[in-house]
N, C-alpha and C positions, 0 to 999 in steps of 0.2 A: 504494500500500500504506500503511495505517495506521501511525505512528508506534507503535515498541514504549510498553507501556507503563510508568511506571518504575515501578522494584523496591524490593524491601522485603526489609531483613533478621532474621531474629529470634536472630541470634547472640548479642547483651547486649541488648536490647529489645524487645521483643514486639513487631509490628506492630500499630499501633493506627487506621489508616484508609485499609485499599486498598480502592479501590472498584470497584462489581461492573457499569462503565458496559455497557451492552448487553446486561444480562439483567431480567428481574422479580425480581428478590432484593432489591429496593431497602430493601426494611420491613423486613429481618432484621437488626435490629441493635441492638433496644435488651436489655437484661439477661431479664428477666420470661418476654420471647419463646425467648431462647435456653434459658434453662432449664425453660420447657415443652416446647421440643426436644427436651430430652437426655433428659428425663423421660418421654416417648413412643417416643426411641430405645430408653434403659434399657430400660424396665418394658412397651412395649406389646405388644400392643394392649391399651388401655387407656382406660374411660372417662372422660368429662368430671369426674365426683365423684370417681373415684381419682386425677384427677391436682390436684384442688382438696385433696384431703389429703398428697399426697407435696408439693407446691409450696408449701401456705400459701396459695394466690392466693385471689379470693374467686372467688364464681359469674360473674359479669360479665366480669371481668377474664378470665377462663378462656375465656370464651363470644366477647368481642374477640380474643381472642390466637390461638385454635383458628380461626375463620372466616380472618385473615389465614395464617394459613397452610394452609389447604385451599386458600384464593385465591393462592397461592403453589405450590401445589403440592408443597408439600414433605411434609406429609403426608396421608393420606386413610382414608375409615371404609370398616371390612373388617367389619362385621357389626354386628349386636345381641345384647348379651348377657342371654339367656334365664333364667330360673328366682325371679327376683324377682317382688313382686305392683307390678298400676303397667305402665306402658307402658317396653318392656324399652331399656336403655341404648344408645345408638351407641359403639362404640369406635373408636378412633382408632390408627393406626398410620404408622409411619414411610414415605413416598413412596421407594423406593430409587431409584427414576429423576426424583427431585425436581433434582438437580442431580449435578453429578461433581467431580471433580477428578484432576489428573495429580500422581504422585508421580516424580522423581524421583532415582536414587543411583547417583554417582557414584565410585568406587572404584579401585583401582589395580590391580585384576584384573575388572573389567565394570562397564557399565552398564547397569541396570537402568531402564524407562519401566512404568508401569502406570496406570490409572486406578480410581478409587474410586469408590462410589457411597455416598447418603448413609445406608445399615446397615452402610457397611466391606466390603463384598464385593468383590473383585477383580475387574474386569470385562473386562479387558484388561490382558494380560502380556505382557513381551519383554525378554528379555535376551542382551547381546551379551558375550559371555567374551572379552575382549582384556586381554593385560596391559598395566599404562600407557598409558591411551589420553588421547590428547592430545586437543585442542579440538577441534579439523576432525574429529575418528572420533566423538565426542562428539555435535556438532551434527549432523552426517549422519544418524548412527543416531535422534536424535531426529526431526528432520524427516520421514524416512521414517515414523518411526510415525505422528508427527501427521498427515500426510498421509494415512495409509489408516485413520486414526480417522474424519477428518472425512468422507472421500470417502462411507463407506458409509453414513453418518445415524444410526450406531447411536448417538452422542453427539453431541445438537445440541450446535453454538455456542454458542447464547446459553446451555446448563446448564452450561457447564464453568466455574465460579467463580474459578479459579486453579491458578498451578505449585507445586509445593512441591518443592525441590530438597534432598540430603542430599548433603553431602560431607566428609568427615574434615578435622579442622581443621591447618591446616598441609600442606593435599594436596602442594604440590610443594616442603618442605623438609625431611619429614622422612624419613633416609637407609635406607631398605628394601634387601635384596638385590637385584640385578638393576635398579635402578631405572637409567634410562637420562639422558642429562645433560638431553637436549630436554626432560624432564618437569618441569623448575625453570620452563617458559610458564605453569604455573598461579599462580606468584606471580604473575602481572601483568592475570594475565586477570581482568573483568568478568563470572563465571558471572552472576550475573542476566541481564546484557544476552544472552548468548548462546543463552537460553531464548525470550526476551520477540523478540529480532526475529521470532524464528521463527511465535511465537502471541503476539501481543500482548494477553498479559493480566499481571493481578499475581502477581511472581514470588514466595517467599518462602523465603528461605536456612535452612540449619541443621545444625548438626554432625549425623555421621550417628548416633554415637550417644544424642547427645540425640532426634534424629528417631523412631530406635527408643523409644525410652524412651516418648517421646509418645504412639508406635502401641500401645505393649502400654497404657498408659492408656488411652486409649478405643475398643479393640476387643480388648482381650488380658484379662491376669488382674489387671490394673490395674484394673477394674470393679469387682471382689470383693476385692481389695487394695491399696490406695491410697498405699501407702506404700513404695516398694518400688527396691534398686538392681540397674541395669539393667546386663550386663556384654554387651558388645558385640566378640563376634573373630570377625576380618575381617583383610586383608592386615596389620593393623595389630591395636590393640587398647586398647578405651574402653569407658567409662561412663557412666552418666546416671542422677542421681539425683529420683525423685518423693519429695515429702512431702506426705500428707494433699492426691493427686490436684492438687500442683501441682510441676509443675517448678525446681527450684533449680538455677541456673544458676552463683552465688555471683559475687565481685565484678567480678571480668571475662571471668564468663561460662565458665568452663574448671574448673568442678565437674565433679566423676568421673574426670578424670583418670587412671585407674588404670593406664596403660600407661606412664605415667612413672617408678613408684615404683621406687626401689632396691632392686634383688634381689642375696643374695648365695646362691651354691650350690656344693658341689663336684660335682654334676651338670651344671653349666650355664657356660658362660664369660659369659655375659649378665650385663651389669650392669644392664638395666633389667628390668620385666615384661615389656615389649613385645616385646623379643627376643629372649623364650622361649616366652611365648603367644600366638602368633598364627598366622595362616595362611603367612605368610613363613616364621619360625620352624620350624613343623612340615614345610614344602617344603624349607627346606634343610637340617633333621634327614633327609630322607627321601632327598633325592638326594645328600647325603653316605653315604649305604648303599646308593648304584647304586638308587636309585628315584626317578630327576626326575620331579617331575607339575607340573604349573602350570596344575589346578583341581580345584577340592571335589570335584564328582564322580566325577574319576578314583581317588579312594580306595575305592571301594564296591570298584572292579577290580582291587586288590590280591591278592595271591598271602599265604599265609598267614606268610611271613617277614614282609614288608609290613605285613600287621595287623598279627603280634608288635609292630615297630617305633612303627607307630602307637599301640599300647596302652600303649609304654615312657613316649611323648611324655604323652598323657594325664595318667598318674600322676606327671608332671614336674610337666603342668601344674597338676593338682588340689592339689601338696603348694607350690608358688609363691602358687599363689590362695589358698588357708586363710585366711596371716596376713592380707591386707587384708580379706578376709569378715569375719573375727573383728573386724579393728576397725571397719570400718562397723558390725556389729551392735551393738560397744561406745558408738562417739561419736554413730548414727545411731538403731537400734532400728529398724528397717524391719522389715513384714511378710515379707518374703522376698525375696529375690537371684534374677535371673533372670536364665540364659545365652541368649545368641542370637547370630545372626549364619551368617555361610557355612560355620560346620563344618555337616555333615552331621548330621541329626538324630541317629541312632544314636550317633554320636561326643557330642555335647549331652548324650545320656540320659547316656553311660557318666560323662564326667565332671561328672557332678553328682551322679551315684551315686559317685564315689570322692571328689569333695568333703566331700560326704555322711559317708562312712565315717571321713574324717580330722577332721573337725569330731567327731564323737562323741567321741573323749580328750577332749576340753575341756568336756563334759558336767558341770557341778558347780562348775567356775575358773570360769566367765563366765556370768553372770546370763540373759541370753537370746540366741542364738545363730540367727541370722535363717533358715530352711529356704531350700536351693537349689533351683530348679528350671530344666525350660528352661521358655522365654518361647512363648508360645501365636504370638506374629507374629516367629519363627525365623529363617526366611532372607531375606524380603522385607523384615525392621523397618525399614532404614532408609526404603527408597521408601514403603512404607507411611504409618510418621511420615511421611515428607514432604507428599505428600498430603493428611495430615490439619491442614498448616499452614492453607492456604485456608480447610477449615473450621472451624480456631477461630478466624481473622479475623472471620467475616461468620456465625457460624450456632451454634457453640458456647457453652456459659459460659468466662469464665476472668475471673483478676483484671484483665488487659488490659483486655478489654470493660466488667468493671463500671466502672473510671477513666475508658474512657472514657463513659461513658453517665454517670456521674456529672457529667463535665464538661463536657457539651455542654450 
């Protein structure tokens, strides 16, 4: 068996040279290339001469760039477009089965595995609902998947370009309800390595809700909004912030933080946010009223006290959230705030609508006050982001890539 391959993390540094041995992707990496990618992903199908005006590139340049990547495989021409005088244009669109990649997220109530394809469509999903799952339930659950990926050829080998793994920062210290003592193995554990024996290709790390963040950037409302902070509840509760379609991580890397901040309430004995909006939080509001549940879905099957309770927790949480919305809108100015993560959709809508509702008083005090919504990549964002790490290693723009294509 192949020696894993070693890992890459993009927690404070972006990865800048995992390589893609045992596929054809080898040309995909200088800057010009990737950004006629995205600009074919973006906007296509699309001709040669619309992407020579969205790029700036010249004719030639266009004409090299386009041929390597039909030879690559990564995109391909879906027709000619009709109606002009002249011999009618080829356009070009995105190869969705040009390459994949595995997302995954790991969480203190499941693991999720999926794979992506390169328009962002899901191709394969599985999730295992365990609370605290430790390493061994961790690695199982994936091997099992990769196993019946690879077996059936729906995803060759040599397209799968990388792992992209999400998991909240501080997985096994920081102290949740119910968390059980065995779950402090994840300070010591090598998640990269535990991916990479398995499939040896390049792994790449990343808090989940920066991961999230990433996914609604290039497949979510981060396309049409570039600028935007990313609220992420989950057993836990995070943030991640984009500016002008790049990730800010800030100095060591624990930008967003918003599950940290000090909350004070006489609704709430919680002194941080975390411990009031989260998925933990809202389970042990719930089973302190004789309602244990220990998963999102089992809230749909609530009885109508149940909802009552759950709508209580909402408006707890929508009047906690306010103040830090208001000041990101303050110190940051982002397009808009987007909730995502394991509440249930319905729940998402509601409290962004009562977010919503509490932010209007402020209408006139505060110069621009950033619109809530939820997040188009919901409940998948973490593994999604994840996923989408490989491709901006090897296939995307980012400032990574130009530094390094600058310095090679």
């Amino acid at each position: 068996m192949p020696a894993p391959a070693p890992h890459r993390s993009a927690d404070l540094h972006p990865s800048l040279g995992a390589s893609l041995s045992g596929t054809n992707l080898e040309r995909a990496g200088d800057h010009n290339q990737r950004v006629m990618l995205q600009a074919i992903r973006v906007s296509g199908p699309i001709t040669r001469s619309e992407l020579a005006t969205i790029t700036g590139l010249t004719a030639p340049a266009i004409a090299n760039i386009t041929k390597r990547l039909l030879n690559d495989q990564l995109i391909m021409e879906v027709g000619r477009l009709h109606g002009a005088r002249g011999q009618p244009a080829m356009r070009l669109a995105i190869n969705p089965d040009g390459c994949y990649s595995i997302g995954v997220n790991v969480d203190r109530d499941h693991v999720t595995v999926l794979v992506l394809d390169l328009l962002g469509q899901i191709r394969h999903r599985a999730t295992l609902d365990i609370d605290f799952p430790l390493p061994d339930a961790v690695v199982a659950f994936f091997k099992e998947q990769v196993d019946a990926l690879l077996s059936d050829g729906a995803f060759p080998r040599e397209r799968i370009v990388g792992i992209g793994v999400a998991v909240p920062d501080d997985l096994g210290r920081v102290n949740l309800p119910n968390r059980p003592a065995s779950y402090d193995i994840w300070n010591t554990v090598d998640v990269a390595r535990l991916f990479s024996a398995i499939l040896p290709l390049p792994v790449f790390l990343e808090n989940d809700a920066a991961a999230a963040a990433l996914g609604e950037l290039q497949f979510g409302h981060g396309l049409h909004d570039p600028s935007f902070f990313y609220i992420l509840i989950s057993r836990g509760l995070g943030g991640g912030m984009v500016i002008d379609g790049h990730y800010f991580r800030g100095a060591q890397g624990r930008s967003g933080e918003i599950g940290f901040l000090p909350v004070s309430s006489p609704r709430t004995p919680a002194a941080s946010l975390q411990e009031a909006v989260s998925l933990s939080a809202l389970f042990s509001f719930l089973q302190s009223k004789g309602y244990p549940l220990s998963q999102p879905d089992q809230l749909a099957g609530l009885d109508a006290e149940g909802q009552g309770l759950v709508d209580q927790w909402l408006d707890l949480a929508a009047e906690l959230l306010t103040p830090p919305i208001i000041a990101v809108s303050c110190l940051v100015n982002p397009e808009a705030i987007f909730l995502g993560g394991r509440l249930p959709l319905p729940q998402l809508d509601r409290l962004a609508q009562l977010i919503t509702e509490r932010l209007r008083a402020h209408t006139g005090t505060i110069p621009v006050i950033a619109p809530v919504y939820r997040a188009a990549t919901a409940m998948d964002a973490p593994a999604v982001g994840a996923a989408i790490l490989p491709f901006n290693d090897r296939l995307l723009p980012s400032r990574a890539a130009l530094m390094k294509t600058a310095a090679a």
